[in-house]
C-alpha positions as CSV (number, residue, x, y, z in Angstrom):
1,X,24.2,-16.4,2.2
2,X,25.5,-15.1,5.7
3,X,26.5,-16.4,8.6
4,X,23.2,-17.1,10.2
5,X,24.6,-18.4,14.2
6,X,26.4,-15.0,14.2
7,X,23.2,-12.9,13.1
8,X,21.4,-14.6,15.4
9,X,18.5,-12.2,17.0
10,X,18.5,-12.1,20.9
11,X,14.3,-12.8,20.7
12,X,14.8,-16.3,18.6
13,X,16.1,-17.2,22.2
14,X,13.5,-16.3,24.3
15,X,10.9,-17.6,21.7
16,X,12.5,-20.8,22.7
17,X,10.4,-21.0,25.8
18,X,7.7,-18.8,25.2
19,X,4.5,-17.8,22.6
20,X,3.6,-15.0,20.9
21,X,-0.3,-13.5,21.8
22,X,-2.0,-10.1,21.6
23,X,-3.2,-8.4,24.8
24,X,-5.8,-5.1,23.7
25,X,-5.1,-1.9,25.3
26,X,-8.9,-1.0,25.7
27,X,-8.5,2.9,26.7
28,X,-7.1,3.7,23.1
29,X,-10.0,1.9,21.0
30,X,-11.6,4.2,18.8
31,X,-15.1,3.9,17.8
32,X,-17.1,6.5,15.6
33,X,-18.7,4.5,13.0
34,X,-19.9,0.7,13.1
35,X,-20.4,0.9,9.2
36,X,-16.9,1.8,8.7
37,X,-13.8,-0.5,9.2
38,X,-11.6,-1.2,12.4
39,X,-8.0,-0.4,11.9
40,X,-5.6,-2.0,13.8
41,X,-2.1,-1.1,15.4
42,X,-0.2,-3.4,17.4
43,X,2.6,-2.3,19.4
44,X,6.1,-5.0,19.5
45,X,8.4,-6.6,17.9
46,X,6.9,-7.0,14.2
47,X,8.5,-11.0,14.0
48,X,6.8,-11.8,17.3
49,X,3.1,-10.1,15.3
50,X,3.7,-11.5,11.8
51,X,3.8,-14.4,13.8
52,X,0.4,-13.8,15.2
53,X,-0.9,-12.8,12.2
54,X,0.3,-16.0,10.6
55,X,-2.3,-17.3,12.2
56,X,-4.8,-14.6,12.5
57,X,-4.5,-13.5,8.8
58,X,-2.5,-16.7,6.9
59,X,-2.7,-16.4,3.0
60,X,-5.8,-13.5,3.6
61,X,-3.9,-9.9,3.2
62,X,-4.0,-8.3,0.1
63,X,-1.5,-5.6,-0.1
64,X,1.8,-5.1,1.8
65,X,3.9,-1.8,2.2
66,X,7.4,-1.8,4.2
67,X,9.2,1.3,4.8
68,X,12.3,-0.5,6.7
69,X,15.7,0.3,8.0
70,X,18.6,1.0,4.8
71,X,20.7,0.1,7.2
72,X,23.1,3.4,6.0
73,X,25.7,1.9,8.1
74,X,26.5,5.7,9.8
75,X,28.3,6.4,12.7
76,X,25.3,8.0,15.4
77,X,23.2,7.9,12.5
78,X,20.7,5.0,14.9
79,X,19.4,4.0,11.3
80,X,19.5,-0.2,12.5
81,X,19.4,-1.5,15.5
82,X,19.6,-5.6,16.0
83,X,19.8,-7.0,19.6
84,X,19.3,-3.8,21.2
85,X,22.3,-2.1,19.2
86,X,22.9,0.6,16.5
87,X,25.1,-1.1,13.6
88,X,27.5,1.2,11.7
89,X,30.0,0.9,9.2
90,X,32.9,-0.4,11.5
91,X,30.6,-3.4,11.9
92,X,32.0,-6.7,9.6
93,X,28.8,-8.0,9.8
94,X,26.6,-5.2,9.1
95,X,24.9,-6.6,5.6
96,X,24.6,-9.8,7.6
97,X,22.6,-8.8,10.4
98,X,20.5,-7.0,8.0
99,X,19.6,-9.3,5.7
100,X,18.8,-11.9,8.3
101,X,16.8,-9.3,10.5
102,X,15.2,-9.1,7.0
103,X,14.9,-12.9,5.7
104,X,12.9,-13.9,8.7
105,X,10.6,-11.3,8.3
106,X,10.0,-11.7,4.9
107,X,9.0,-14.9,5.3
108,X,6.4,-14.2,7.5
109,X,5.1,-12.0,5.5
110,X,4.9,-13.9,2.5
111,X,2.8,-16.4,4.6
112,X,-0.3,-14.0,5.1
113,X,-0.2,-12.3,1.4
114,X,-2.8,-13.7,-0.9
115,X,-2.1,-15.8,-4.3
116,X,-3.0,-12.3,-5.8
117,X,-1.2,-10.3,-2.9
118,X,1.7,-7.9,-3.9
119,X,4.0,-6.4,-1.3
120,X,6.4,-2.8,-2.2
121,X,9.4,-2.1,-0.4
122,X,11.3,1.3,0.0
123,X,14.8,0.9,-0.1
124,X,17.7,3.1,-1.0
125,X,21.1,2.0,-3.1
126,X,23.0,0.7,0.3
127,X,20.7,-2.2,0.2
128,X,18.9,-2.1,-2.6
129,X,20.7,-5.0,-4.3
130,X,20.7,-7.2,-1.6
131,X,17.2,-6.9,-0.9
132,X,16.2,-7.8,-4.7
133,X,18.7,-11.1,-4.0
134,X,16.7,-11.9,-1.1
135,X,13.3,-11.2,-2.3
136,X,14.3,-13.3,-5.8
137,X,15.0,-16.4,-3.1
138,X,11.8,-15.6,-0.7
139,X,9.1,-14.6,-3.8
140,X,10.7,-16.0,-6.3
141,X,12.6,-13.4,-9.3
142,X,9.7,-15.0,-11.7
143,X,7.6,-12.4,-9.2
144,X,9.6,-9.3,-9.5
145,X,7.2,-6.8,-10.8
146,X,9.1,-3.7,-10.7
147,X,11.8,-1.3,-9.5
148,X,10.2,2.1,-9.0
149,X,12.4,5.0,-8.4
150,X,10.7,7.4,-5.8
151,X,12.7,11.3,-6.4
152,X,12.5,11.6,-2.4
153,X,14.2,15.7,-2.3
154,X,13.9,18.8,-4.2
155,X,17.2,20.2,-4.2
156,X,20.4,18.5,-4.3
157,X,22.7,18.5,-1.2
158,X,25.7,20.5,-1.7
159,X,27.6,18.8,1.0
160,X,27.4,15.8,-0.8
161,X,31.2,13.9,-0.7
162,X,30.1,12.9,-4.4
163,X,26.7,12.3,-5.9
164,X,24.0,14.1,-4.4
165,X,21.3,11.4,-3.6
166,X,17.9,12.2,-4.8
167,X,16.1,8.8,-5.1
168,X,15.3,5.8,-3.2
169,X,13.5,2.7,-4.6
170,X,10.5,0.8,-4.0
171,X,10.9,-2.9,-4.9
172,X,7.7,-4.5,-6.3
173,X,7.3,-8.1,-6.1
174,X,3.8,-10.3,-6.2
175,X,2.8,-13.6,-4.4
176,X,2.4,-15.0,-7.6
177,X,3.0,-12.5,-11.2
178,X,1.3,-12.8,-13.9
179,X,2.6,-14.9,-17.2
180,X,1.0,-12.4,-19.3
181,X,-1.6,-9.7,-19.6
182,X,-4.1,-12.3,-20.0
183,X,-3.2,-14.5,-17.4
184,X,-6.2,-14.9,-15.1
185,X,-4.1,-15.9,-12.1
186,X,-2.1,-13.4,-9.7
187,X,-1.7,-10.2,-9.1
188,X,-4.1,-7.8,-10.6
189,X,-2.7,-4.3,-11.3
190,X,-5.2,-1.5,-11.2
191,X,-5.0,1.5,-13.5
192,X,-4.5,5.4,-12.8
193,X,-7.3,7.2,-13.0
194,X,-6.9,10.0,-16.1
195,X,-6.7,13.3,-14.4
196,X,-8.9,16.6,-15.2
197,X,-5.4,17.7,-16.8
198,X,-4.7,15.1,-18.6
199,X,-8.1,15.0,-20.0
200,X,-8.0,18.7,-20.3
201,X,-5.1,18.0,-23.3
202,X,-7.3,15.9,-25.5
203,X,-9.0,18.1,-28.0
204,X,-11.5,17.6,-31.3
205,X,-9.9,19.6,-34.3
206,X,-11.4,17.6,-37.1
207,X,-14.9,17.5,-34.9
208,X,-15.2,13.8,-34.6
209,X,-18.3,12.9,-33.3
210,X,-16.6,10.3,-31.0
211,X,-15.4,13.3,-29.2
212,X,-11.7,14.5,-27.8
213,X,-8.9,12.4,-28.7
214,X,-5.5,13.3,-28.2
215,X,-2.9,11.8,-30.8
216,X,0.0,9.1,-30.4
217,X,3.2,8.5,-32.3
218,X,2.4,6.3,-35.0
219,X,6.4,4.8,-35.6
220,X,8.5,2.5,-33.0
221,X,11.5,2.0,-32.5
222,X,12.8,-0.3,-34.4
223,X,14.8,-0.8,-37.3
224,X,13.7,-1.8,-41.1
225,X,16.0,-5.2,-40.6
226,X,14.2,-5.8,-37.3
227,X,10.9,-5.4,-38.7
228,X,10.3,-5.5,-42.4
229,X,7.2,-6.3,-42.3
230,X,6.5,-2.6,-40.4
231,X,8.4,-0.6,-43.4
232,X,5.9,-0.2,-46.1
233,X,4.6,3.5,-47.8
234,X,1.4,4.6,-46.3
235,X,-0.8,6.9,-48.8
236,X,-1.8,10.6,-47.6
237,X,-5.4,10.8,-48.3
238,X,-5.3,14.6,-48.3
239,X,-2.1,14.8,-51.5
240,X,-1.9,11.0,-52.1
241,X,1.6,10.8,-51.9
242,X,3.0,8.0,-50.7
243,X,4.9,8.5,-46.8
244,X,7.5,6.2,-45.7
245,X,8.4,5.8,-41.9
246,X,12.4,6.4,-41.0
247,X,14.5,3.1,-41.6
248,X,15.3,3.6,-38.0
249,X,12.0,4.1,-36.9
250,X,9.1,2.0,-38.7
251,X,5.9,2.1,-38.2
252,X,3.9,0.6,-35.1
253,X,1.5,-1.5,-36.8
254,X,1.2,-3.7,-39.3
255,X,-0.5,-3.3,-42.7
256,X,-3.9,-4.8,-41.7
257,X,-3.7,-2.8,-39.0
258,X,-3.4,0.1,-40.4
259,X,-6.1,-0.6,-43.0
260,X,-8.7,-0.9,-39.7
261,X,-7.2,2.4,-38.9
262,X,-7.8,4.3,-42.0
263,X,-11.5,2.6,-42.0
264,X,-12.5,3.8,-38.5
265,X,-10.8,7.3,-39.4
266,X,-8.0,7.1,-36.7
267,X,-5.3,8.7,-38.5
268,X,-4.7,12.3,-37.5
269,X,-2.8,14.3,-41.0
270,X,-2.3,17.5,-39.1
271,X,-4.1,20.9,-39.3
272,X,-3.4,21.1,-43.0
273,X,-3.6,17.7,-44.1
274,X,0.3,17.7,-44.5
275,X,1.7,16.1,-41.5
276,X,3.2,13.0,-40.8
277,X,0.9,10.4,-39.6
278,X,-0.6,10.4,-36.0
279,X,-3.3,7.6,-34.2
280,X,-6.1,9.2,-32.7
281,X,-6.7,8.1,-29.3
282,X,-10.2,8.9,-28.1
283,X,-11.0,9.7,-24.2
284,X,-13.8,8.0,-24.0
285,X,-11.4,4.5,-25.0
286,X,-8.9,6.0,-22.1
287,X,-10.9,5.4,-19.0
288,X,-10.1,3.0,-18.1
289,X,-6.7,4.6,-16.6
290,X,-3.2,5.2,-17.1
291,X,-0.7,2.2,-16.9
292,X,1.5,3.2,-14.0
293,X,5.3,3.8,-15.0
294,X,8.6,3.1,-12.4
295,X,9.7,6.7,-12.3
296,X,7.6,8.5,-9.5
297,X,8.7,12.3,-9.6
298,X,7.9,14.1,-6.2
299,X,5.4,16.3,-8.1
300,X,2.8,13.4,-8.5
301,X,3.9,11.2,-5.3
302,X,5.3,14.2,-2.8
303,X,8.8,13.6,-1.0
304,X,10.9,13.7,2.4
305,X,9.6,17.4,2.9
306,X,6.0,17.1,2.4
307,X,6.2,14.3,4.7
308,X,7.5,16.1,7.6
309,X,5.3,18.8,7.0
310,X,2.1,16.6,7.1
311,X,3.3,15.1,10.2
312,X,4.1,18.2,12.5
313,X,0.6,20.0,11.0
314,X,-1.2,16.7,12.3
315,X,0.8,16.6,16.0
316,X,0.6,20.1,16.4
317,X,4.7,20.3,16.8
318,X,6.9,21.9,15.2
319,X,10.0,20.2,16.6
320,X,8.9,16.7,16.1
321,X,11.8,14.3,15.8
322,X,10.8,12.2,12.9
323,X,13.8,12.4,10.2
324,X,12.1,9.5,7.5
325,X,8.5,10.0,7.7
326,X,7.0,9.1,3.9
327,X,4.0,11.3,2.3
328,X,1.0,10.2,2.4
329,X,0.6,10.8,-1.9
330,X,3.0,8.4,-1.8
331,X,1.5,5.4,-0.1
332,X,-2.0,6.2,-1.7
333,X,-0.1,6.2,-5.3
334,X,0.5,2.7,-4.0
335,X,-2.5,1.9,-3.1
336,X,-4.5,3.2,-6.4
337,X,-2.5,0.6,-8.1
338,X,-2.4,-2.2,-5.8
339,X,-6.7,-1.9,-4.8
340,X,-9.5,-1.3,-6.2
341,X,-11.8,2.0,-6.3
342,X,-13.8,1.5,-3.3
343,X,-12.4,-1.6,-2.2
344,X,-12.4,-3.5,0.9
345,X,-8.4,-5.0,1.0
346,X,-6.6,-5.6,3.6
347,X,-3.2,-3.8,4.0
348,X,-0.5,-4.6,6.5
349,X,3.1,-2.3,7.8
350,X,5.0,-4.1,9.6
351,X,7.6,-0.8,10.0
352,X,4.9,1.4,10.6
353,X,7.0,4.1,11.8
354,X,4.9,7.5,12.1
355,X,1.4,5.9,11.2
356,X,1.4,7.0,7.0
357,X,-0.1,3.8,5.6
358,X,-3.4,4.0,7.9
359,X,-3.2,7.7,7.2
360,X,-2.9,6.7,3.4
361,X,-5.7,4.4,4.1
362,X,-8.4,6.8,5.9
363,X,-8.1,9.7,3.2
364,X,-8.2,6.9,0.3
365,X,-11.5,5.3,1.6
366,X,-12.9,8.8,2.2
367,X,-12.0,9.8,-1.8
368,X,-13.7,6.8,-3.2
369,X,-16.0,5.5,-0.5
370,X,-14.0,2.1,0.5
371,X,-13.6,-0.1,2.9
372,X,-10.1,-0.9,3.5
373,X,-8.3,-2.0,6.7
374,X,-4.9,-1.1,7.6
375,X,-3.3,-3.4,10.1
376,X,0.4,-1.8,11.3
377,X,2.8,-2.9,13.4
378,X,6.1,-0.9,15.4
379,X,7.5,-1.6,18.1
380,X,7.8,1.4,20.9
381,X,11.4,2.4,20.6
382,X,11.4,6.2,21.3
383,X,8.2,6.1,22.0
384,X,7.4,6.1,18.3
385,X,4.2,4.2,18.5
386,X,3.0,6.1,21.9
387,X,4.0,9.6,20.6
388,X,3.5,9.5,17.5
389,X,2.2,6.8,15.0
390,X,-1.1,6.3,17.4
391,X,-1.8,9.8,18.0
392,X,-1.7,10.6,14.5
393,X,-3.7,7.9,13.4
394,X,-5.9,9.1,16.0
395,X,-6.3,12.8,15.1
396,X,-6.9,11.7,11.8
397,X,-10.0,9.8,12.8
398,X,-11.1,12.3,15.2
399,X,-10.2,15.5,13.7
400,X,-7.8,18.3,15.6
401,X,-7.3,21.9,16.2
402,X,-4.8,24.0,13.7
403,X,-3.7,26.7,12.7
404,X,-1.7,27.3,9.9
405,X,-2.5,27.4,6.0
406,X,-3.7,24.2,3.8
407,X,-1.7,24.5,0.5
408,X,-3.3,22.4,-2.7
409,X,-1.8,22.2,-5.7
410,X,-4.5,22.8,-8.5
411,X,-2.3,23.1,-11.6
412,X,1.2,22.3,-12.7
413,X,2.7,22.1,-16.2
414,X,6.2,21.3,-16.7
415,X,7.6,23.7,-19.9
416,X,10.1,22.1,-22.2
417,X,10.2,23.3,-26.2
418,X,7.1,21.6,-27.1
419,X,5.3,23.5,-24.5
420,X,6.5,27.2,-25.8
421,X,4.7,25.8,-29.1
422,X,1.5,25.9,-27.4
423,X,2.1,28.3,-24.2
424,X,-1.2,29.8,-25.2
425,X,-3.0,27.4,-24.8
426,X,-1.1,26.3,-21.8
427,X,-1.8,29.6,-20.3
428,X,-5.4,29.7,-21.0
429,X,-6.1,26.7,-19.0
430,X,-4.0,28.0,-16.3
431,X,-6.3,31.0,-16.3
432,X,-9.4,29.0,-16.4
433,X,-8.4,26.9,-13.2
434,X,-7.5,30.2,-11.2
435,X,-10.6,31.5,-11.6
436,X,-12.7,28.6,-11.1
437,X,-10.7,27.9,-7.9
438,X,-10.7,31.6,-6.5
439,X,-14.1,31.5,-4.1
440,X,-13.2,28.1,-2.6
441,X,-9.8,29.5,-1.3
442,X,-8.0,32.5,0.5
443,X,-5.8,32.9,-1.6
444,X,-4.3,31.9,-5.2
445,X,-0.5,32.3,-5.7
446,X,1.0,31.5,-9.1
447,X,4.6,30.1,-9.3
448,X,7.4,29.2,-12.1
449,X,10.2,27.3,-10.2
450,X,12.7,24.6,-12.1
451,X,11.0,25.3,-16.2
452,X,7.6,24.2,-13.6
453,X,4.2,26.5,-13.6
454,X,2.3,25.5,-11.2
455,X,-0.8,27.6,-9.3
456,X,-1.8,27.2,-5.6
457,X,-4.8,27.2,-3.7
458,X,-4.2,28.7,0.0
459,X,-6.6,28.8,2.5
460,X,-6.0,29.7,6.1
461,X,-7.1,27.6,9.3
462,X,-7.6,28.8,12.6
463,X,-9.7,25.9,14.6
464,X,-11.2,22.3,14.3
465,X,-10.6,20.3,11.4
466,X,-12.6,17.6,10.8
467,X,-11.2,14.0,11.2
468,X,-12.0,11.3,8.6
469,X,-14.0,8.9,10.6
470,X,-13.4,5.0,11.3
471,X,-12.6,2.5,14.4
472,X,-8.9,1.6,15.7
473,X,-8.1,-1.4,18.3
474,X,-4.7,-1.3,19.5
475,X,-2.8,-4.3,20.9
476,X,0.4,-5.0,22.7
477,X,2.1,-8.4,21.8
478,X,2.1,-10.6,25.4
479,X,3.8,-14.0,25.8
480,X,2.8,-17.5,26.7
481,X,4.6,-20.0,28.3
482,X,5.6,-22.8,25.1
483,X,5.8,-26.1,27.2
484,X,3.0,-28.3,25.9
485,X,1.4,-28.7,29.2
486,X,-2.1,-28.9,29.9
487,X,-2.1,-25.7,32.0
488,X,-0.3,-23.8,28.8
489,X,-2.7,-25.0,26.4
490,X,-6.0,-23.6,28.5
491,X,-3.9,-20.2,29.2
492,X,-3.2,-20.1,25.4
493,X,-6.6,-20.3,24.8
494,X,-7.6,-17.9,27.2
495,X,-4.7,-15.4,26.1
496,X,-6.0,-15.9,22.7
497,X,-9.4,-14.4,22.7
498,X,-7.7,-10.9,21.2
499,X,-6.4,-13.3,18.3
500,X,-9.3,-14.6,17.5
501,X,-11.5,-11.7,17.4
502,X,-8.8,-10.3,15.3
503,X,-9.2,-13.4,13.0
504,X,-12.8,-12.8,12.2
505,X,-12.9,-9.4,12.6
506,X,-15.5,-9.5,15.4
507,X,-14.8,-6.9,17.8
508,X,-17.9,-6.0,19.4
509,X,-18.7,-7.2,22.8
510,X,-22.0,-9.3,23.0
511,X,-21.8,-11.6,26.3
512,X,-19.8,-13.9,28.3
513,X,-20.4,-16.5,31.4
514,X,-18.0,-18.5,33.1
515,X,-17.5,-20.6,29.7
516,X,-17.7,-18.8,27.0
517,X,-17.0,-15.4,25.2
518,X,-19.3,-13.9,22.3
519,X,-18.4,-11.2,19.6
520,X,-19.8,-9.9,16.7
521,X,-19.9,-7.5,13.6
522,X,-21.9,-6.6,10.9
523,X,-22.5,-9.8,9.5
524,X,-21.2,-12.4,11.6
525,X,-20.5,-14.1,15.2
526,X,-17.2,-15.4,17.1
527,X,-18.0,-18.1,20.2
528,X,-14.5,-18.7,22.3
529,X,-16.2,-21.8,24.6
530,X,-13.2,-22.4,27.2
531,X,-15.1,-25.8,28.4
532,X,-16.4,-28.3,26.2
533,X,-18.7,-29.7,28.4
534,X,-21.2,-26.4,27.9
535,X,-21.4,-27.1,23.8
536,X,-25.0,-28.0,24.8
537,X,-25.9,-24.8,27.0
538,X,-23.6,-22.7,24.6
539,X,-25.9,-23.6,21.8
540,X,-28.7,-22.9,23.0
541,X,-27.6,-19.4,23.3
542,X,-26.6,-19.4,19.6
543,X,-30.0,-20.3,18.8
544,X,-30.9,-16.9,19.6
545,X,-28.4,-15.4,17.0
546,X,-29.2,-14.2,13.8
547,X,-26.0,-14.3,11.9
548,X,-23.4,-17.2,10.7
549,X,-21.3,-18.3,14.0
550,X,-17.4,-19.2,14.3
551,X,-17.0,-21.5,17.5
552,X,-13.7,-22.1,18.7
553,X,-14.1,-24.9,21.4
554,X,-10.9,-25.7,24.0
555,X,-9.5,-28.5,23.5
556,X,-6.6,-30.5,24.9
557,X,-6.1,-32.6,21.9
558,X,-6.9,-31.5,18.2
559,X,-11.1,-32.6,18.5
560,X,-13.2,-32.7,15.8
561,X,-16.6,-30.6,17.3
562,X,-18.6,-31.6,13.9
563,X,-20.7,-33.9,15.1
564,X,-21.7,-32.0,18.2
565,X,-22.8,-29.0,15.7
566,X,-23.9,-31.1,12.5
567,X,-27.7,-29.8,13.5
568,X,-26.5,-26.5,13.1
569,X,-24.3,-26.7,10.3
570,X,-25.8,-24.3,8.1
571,X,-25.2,-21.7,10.5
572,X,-21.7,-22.6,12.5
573,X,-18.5,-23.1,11.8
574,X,-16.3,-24.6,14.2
575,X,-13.1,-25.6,15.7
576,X,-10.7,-26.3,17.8
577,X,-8.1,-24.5,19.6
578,X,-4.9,-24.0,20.8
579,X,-3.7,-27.0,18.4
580,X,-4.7,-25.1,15.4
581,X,-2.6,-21.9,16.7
582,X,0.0,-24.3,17.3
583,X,0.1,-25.5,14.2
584,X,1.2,-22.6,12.7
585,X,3.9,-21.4,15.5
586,X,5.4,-24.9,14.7
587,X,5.9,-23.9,11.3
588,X,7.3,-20.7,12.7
589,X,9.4,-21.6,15.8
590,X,10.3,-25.6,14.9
């Protein structure tokens, strides 16, 4: 595919003689709830952690979301760099570079997604079709879920040398796709919740006791020599005359369809009885969402503006130098379809860039009361992960002073011909939100921009506002020396405690001797014993513990500590290290 000695990366060399670990930087932990999650950022290279966490997290993370370079290929633009270097359009080898950059991180990254895992990708057109390429040979094109296009900008750019670009894409691929709606294997979609406005549209005109329904279109498209058996006279109850669908458009269901239909009184005739045939829809049949579509219009998802905006509010700066920053609508759109309500999945960033997917994640688990962890990764170039992505992952937490005005859209109706049919009713429930709305804000300011009606809630904020709660560890990657000697296996495992905390998700101190290290969490224990000879005294410490146990004993070899724990198999789990973290960097670094 590309001339892989020539795109080498200058860190595949150093890797050569040296491992991958996590060192914690313990004066920016955050700690404000033990019933909430910890989120994790880890500053470095994101090959050198994907390799970590190809240990630390193989085949356990459920949802992925990249945001990296497009690799524009403009001159001063510092949109890619690869071995410490900007690449621009002069370069012969730009796609190269990229798409090998890309290949080896992908890879990694498929290793930690679950079976059911599902990763999205922004993109724009430079690289789009290269990265679909690449994805089809990494995941498979049998896993391509979907091509969303994102409207990133309001307004076209008139400096434009041709087409003003107003998209970029966000690739959708799965670990392993369904066959077919009723495939119980792979990724699981989740459904958008219906919103007040969209519910607000239903209506009961023929006061069906099932309640509001709102109506569908009762033909498809296709033609009478496609479907035959779909062109066939219906009969109007109300004049019983007989109603044919177009020859271009029959109807949508079949005769014994239909006939169900007409029994359960689904058929919607109009006001008068005179229409043309209509299926009711009820509400109460719609919750269970909205099937998400692939074109994401900046009015439901936000864009390149909102982003910045958000980001400077939350630093306090007004000159912050952040040009691709995404909103954070946009990666919780994400995550409504790729989680659960109130779920407790694990998401991983591996560009993490200005901190929006553990923002994303915060506010989502505040709206619906989950539990989900972010893990992100960036290296420190520009101080981006120092200056920006932790301190605004940390303000959101904690809460920070501003001033300024909070702006939230509470109504919006886009007004095309069918609209103006109905602008009364249109109007009435733009009436009915304003006043609602008016005590809970400063100020409510109406506006009709682009054929758009939308209504504003304003309130202005002089002081503290509130963070969101949760717990953050941050790590650094470190290195250890590769060469399979006795001393760098014991330094390995001692360099490795951070890694395996991170592994069980047991990052509370409890005790540590000479031998051994203890952690825990909610419902669980991690035991790092650095000297095998101590399993005895070790367990008679564990004895004392009142939750399952994960012992990781030091080992020169690859022992098997069963036997030495069978009396306490109910209650440990246990084994040996650094051969099973070497294991995997095999894999990675053979």
């Amino acid at each position: 595919m590309w001339d892989e000695e020539r795109t080498r990366e200058e860190f595949e060399l150093a890797a050569q003689n040296s491992l991958p670990v996590l060192e914690e930087v313990p004066e920016k932990a955050i700690n404000t709830d033990p019933e909430q999650p910890t989120h994790i950022l880890i500053e470095g290279d994101n090959y050198h952690a994907l390799s970590v966490l190809n240990y630390t997290h193989g085949e356990s993370v459920d949802v992925i979301f990249i945001d990296p370079p497009y690799n524009k290929g403009i001159s001063g633009s510092n949109d890619f760099r690869y071995n410490d270097r900007f690449v621009d359009n002069e370069d012969a080898f730009r796609h190269s570079k990229w798409l090998s950059f890309m290949d080896k991180r992908l890879r990694l990254a498929r290793n930690i997604l679950k079976s059911t895992g599902v990763i999205f990708m922004t993109i724009s057109d430079d690289e789009v079709h290269h990265l679909r390429c690449l994805m089809d040979e990494i995941f498979g094109e049998e896993n391509f879920v979907a091509n969303v296009v994102w409207q990133k900008k309001q307004s076209p750019q008139n400096d434009a040398t041709y087409l003003s670009d107003m998209h970029d894409h966000i690739l959708v691929y799965a670990k392993k796709a369904k066959k077919n709606k009723k495939d119980p294997e792979g990724w699981q979609i989740s459904f958008l919740k219906r919103t007040e406005k969209q519910n607000a549209r239903a209506g009961n005109p023929d006061n069906d006791p099932r309640g509001a329904w709102i109506s569908s279109d009762y033909t498809c498209n296709k033609t009478a020599e496609q479907r035959p058996n779909l062109y066939y006279p219906l009969i109007n109850p109300f004049t019983k005359k007989k109603v044919y669908p177009s020859r271009q458009r029959v109807w949508r269901y079949e005769k014994s369809t239909h006939e169900i239909h007409v029994k359960e009184n689904r058929i919607w005739w109009g006001a008068n009885g005179e229409g043309f045939p209509r299926l009711k829809k009820f509400v109460s049949d719609l919750q269970k969402g909205i099937v998400p579509s692939t074109w994401w219009e900046r009015e439901l998802v936000g864009d390149n503006q909102e982003a910045r905006s958000e980001l400077r509010e939350i630093l306090n700066d007004e000159n912050v130098d952040f040009d691709t920053p995404k909103p954070v609508r946009l990666i919780k759109h994400i995550l409504s379809i790729a989680t659960q309500a109130g779920g407790d999945e694990i998401i991983v960033d591996f560009f993490a860039g200005s901190g929006t997917t553990a923002h994303a994640v915060l506010e989502l688990n505040e709206e619906d009361g989950g539990n989900r962890q972010s893990i992100l990764i960036t290296n420190n170039e520009n101080k981006i992960m120092t200056e920006i992505c932790y301190p605004r992952v940390k303000r959101v937490i904690e809460g920070y002073e501003f001033v300024g005005s909070d702006k939230k859209l509470l109504f919006e109706e886009k007004l095309g011909l069918s609209h103006l049919k109905k602008i009364e009713s249109v109007l009435a429930e733009y009436e009915k939100i304003r006043q609602v709305n008016e005590s809970d804000f400063g100020q409510i300011r109406g506006e009709f921009k682009d054929n758009t009606l939308r209504l504003w809630g304003i309130k202005n904020f002089d002081g503290f506002k509130d963070g969101l709660g949760g717990n953050l560890k941050y790590f650094r990657t470190s290195f250890v020396p590769s060469e399979p000697s006795d001393e760098n296996k014991e330094l390995l495992t001692r360099q490795s405690v951070e890694m395996l905390c991170l592994r069980e998700g047991t990052f509370e101190f409890v005790t540590e001797t000479d031998v051994w290290k203890i952690f825990k969490n909610n419902q669980r224990y991690t035991a790092i014993l650095f000297d095998q000879l101590s399993i005895s005294d070790l367990k008679e410490e564990l004895e004392k513990l009142d939750k399952p146990v994960s012992v990781y004993v030091f080992s020169l070899e690859d022992d098997n500590f069963a036997s030495e724990f069978a009396d306490m198999k109910d209650k440990v789990k246990v084994c040996a290290i650094p051969e099973a973290i070497l294991r995997v960097y095999r894999r990675i670094y053979q």
